[in-house]
C-alpha positions as a printed Julia matrix, in Angstrom:
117×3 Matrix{Float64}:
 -42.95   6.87  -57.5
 -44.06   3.7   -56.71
 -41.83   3.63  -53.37
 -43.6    4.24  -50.38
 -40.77   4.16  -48.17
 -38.84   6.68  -50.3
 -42.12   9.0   -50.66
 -42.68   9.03  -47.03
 -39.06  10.17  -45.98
 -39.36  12.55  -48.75
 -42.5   13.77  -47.39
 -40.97  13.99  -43.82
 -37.14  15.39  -44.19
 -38.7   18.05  -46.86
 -40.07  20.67  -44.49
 -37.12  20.56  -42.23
 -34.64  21.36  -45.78
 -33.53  24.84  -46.68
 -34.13  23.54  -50.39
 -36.13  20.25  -52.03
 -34.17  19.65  -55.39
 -34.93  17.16  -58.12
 -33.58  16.66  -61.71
 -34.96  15.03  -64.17
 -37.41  12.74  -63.64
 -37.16  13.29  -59.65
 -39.56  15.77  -60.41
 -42.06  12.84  -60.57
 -41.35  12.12  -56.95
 -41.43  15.13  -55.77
 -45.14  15.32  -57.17
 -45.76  11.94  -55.8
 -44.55  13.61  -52.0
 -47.03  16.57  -52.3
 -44.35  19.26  -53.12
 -45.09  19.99  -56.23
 -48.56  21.32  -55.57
 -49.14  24.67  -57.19
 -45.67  24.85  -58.71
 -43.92  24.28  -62.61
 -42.36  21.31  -62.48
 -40.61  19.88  -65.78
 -38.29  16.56  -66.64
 -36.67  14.85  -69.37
 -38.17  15.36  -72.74
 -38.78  11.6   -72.89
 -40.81  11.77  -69.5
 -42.79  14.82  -70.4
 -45.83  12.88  -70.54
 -45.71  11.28  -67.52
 -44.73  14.1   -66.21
 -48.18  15.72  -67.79
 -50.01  13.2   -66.08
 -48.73  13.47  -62.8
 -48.97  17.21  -62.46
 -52.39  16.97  -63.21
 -53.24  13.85  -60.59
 -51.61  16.08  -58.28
 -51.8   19.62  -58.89
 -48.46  21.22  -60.35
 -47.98  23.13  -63.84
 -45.66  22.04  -66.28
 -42.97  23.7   -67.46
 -40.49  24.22  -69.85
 -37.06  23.85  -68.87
 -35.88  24.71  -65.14
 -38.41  25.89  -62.77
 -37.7   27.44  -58.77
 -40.33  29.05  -56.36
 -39.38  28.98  -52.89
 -37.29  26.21  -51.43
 -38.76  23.9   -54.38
 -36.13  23.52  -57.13
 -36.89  21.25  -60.09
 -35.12  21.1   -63.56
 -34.19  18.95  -66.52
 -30.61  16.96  -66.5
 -28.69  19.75  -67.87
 -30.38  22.48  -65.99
 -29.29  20.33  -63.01
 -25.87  21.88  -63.81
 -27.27  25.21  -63.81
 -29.06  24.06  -60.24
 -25.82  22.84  -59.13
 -24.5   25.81  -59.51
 -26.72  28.42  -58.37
 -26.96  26.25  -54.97
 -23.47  26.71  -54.75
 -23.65  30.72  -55.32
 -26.56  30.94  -52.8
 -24.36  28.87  -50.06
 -20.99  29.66  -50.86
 -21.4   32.63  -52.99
 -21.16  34.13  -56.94
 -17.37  34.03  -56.69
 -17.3   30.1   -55.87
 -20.17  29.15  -58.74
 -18.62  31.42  -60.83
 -14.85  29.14  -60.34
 -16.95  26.07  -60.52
 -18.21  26.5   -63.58
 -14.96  27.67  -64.72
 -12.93  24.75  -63.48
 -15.71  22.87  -64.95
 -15.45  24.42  -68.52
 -18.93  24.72  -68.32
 -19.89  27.6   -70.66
 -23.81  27.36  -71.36
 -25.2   29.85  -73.71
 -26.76  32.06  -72.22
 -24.33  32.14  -69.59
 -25.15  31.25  -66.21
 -25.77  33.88  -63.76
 -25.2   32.45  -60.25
 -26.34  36.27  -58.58
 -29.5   34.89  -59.66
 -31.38  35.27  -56.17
């Protein structure tokens, strides 16, 4: 967060991306870049309170385990799975997540829905 280079490339390539994705505690940088403005963001359990404090410094909600509105994606290191994969239904469709996760023997419970839209 404290990388102004990083935050500033951040800042510009964002607007131009289909999707702005974070895990974990990249949820603190995308608060830092101004994208989490209005919008759940959540991270590691250990980083929940800085999290806490930088949704409040700079406007964002936070939230429990995976959170998506809009292009903004931001969830905790094994929601980042469930990310993965619905990024891979929405570009490549249900079939391919759904042969991912197989060939991953990823089997969450609940299951993963990639038609998730």
């Amino acid at each position: 967060m404290n990388n102004p280079v990083l935050i500033e490339w951040l800042r510009k390539i964002g607007p131009q991306r289909r999707w702005v994705t974070s895990v974990c505690t990249g949820a603190l940088l995308l608060c830092e870049a101004g994208f989490a403005r209005g919008k759940r963001v959540t991270t590691h359990w250990a980083f929940v309170r800085s999290c806490a404090s930088a949704t409040r410094r700079h406007g964002a909600r936070p939230s429990a385990l995976c959170a998506r509105r809009g292009p903004l994606h931001r969830g905790r290191v094994s929601a980042g799975i469930d990310l993965a994969l619905w990024l891979t239904g929405q570009l490549w469709g249900v079939d391919a997540a759904r042969l991912t996760q197989r060939n991953m023997e990823y089997d969450p419970a609940p299951p993963y829905a990639a038609e998730v839209g």
